[in-house]
Every structure is written in structure tokens, then in C-alpha cells.
C-alpha positions, -999 to +999 in steps of 0.1 A: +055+521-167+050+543-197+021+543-224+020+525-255+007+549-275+012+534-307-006+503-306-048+513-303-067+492-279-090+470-297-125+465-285-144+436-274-160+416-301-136+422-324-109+394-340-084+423-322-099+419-291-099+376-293-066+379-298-055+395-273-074+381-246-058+347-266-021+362-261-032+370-221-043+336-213-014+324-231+010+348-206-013+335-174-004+297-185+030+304-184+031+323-151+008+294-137+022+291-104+049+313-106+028+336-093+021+330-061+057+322-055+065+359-069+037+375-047+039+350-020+029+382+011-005+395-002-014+409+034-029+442+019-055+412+001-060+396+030-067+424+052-096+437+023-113+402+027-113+398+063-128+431+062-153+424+034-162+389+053-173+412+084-197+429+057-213+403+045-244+384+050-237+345+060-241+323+030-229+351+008-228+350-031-191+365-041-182+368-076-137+362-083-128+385-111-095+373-122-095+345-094-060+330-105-048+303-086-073+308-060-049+320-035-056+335-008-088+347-022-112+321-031-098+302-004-104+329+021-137+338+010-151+303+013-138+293+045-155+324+056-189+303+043-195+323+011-203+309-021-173+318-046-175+317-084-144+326-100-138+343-139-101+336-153-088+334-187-061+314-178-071+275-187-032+264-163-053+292-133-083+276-132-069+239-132-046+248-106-077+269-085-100+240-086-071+219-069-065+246-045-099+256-035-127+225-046-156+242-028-159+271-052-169+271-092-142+285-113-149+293-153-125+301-177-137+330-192-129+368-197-138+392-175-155+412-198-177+385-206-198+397-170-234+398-180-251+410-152-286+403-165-275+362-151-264+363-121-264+394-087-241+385-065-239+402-031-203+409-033-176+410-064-134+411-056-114+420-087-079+423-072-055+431-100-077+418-126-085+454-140-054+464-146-055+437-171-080+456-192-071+488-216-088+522-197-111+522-225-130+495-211-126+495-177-157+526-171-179+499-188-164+468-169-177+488-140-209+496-155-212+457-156-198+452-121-223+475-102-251+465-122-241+422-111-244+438-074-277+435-056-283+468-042-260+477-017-233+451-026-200+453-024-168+459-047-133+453-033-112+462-061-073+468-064-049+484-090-014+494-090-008+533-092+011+537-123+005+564-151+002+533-181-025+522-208-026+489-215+012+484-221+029+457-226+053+445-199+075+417-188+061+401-158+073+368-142+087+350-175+059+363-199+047+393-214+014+408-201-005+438-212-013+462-181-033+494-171-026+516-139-040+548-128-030+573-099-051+576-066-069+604-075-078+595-118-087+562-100-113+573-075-131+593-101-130+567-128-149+546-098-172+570-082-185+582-124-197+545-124-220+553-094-196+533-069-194+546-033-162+547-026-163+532+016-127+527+023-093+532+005-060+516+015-021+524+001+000+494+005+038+495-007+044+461-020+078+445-033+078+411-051+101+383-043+107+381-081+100+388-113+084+422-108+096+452-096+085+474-068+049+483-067+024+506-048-010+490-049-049+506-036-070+489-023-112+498-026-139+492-011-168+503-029-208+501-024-235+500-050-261+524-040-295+513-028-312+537-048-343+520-069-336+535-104-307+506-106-308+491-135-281+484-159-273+510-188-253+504-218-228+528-216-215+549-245-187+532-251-208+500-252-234+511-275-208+525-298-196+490-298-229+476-308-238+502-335-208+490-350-217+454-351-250+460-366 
């Protein structure tokens, strides 16, 4: 992958920013589930949960960000006994997750539109769902995640390790816009948003189609249990809101 430099990121809030997150859910319904049969191995995802499940308390609250078609994810985590709730842009996603996996709550919604003053959940997966977002906002998205974490929750989060900002790419029959960091940009990008990093994975992964050859990390992260946790706008954020006012 290579940057689109030409093409600003817009911000959220904006008309810009609608429609793109219009043109990504439009991309989603068309790779519907096409995805699953392009990525039908996700052992690397699988492994992260089972290990995650062992971490958790029974009854657990998990937050899907970028749940897709549910699979193996959702699925996982509530046979496992948590509760799931699952964000995904993609109206043909979340029709075809609630068919797949009845027992959690999917909304179709962005998953910038986290507000963690609703809900603390004791766990939150985002498995290729940041890459989905321009690097601009991805410090604040985790600014949102930590602060939806009760104290000493948990973050499994995965990217693929490419040098791009949110470029445009074809991916299984549709165009999609996509982010990717290296290992080491990645960690710090994490650990500035006051995420312990617990555990980090490489996994060399090779769609069936569609896509080409990927290396993907896998993180487990830990919001501290320190008291002074409450949620700050960050700068980017109240930039954002100075210039709606």
C-alpha cells in the first residue's frame, strides 16, 4: 500500500466525513458475505479470543467494533457466555450478523460514534476495524476506547502492517479506504493513549481471494486501574469542536 496524499482526510462531523462513512458502508454491502469466504482461516482471531475469554469475568460485557458478519467473533464470544454488542456500518453486516449470531445486539452505526459516557464495557475487540479509519482519528478513537473500559478492561485490537493513510484500495469487489501502521509506529500510537500493551502476536495471513498477502498484529491491551481515569477530549477532538461552534 502506498499513501494517498492528495486527498485530506475529512473529520468527523463534517458533510466530508458522512460521506465517506456513506461510500464505506456502501463497499461493506457489497462485500457482504464475500468476506468470510475471502478470509475463511481467521486462526490468529480465534486464538486472541480464546485468550481474552480466559481473561474475563463470567457474564462479561464485550463491545464488537466493526463486528461484520459476526463470524467468528461475536459467535465466539457469546458461546463463551459474554454479552456481545456489536458497531457496523454496514446495514447487508448487520442483517447477515443477527442471522448468524441472535444472542448478541448488533447496531448499525460508525465506530466513531463510541460515546463512552453510555455504556463501560469490560472488554472491547476491534479486529480490523481501525484500519478503516484515517490515522488522524485513530489516537482519539482510542481515547474513546479506553475511556468505554471499566478499569482494568481489556482491548484486543488488530491492524495489518502496512506503511498507508487512509487509501483507497480494491478489496473483494469494492473499493475501501484503509490505514496500516508498522509494529513499532503501532505500539506507540497505542501505549500514547494510556493502553498497556499485555501481549502482541505476528501472524502471516494469505486470503483465499480478493486480497493479497497480508501480515496482521494482533494486541492485547489493558486499561490501567489508576483512579484519575476519566475521559479527556483529546486535541484533535477539541479542535473539532471549536470548529463547530
Amino acid at each position: 500500500m502506498t499513501t494517498d496524499s492528495s486527498d485530506p482526510s475529512p473529520s468527523p462531523g463534517t458533510e466530508a466525513w458522512a460521506e465517506r462513512s456513506r461510500l464505506q458502508a456502501e463497499a461493506f454491502d457489497t462485500i457482504g458475505e464475500r468476506y468470510d469466504e475471502a478470509f475463511p482461516h481467521k486462526e490468529g482471531q480465534e486464538e486472541h479470543i480464546r485468550r481474552l475469554v480466559g481473561l474475563l469475568p463470567p457474564g462479561a460485557h464485550v463491545l464488537d467494533l466493526g463486528s461484520g458478519t459476526g463470524l467468528p467473533t461475536a459467535r465466539q464470544l457469546v458461546r463463551s457466555g459474554a454479552r456481545v454488542t456489536g458497531f457496523e456500518i454496514s446495514p447487508r453486516m448487520v442483517e447477515l450478523a443477527r442471522a448468524h449470531v441472535p444472542e448478541a445486539e448488533f447496531v448499525q452505526a460508525d465506530i466513531m460514534d463510541l460515546d463512552p459516557h453510555e455504556h463501560r464495557y469490560d472488554a472491547i475487540v476491534a479486529f480490523f476495524s481501525l484500519l478503516c479509519l484515517p490515522k488522524a482519528q485513530i489516537p482519539t478513537m482510542l481515547g474513546r476506547i479506553r475511556a468505554a473500559l471499566v478499569p482494568g478492561g481489556l482491548l484486543c485490537l488488530s491492524m495489518v502492517e502496512a506503511e498507508a493513510d487512509d487509501t483507497p484500495i480494491p478489496f473483494v469487489g469494492a473499493r475501501v479506504r484503509v490505514t496500516g501502521y508498522g509494529r513499532g509506529e503501532l505500539r506507540t500510537v497505542v501505549e500514547e493513549a494510556d493502553l498497556l500493551i499485555e501481549d502482541e502476536q505476528v501472524v502471516s495471513y494469505e486470503p483465499d481471494e480478493g486480497a493479497p498477502p497480508e501480515t496482521q498484529i494482533f494486541l492485547t491491551c489493558r486499561r490501567s486501574t489508576c483512579p484519575n481515569t476519566g475521559y479527556v477530549r483529546t486535541s484533535a477532538e477539541r479542535i473539532g469542536l471549536s470548529s463547530r461552534v
